[in-house]
C-alpha positions in Angstrom: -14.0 -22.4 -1.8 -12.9 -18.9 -3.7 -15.3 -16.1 -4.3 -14.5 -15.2 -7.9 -16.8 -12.3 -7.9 -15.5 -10.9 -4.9 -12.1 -11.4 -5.7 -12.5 -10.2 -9.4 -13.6 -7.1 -7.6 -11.0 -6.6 -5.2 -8.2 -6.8 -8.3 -10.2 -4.6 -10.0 -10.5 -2.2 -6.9 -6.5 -2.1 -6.2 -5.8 -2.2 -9.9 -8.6 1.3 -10.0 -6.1 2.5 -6.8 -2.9 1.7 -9.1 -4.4 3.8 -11.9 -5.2 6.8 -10.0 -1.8 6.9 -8.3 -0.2 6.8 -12.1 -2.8 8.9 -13.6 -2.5 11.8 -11.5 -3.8 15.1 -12.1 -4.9 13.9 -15.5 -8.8 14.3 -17.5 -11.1 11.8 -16.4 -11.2 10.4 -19.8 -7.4 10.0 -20.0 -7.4 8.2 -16.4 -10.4 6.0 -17.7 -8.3 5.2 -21.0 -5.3 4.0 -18.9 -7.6 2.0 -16.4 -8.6 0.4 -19.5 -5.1 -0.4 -21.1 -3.8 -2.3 -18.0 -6.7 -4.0 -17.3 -6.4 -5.0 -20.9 -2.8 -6.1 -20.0 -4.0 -8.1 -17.5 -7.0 -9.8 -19.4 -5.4 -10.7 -22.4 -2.0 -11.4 -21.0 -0.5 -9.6 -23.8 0.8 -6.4 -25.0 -0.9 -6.6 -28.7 -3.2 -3.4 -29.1 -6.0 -5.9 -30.7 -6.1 -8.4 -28.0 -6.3 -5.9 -25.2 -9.2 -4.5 -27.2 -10.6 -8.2 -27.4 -10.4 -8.8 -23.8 -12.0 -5.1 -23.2 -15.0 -5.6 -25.7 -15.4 -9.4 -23.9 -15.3 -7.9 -20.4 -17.6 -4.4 -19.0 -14.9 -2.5 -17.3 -15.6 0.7 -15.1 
């Protein structure tokens, strides 16, 4: 059986990895901000500015 709330974790710990790597040397707010955008990628499996912000507002992220 699969742990969705430790796995959900783990994608959102590697994808927190990712965004430091990109974000580097960058404002907390700006690094948070990009967190935000590809996890919205992700979540709402498009690159629409609206549904990313649906699938943010649906989901507490970092």
């Amino acid at each position: 059986m699969i742990n969705y709330i430790k796995l959900s974790y783990q994608i959102k710990r590697k994808l927190s990895i990712f965004s430091k790597k990109v974000s580097k040397n960058i404002s907390r707010p700006k690094f948070k901000f990009i967190f935000q955008m590809i996890y919205g990628f992700l979540e709402s499996n498009s690159t629409l500015l609206s549904n990313i912000a649906r699938a943010s507002y649906n989901n507490v992220i970092v």
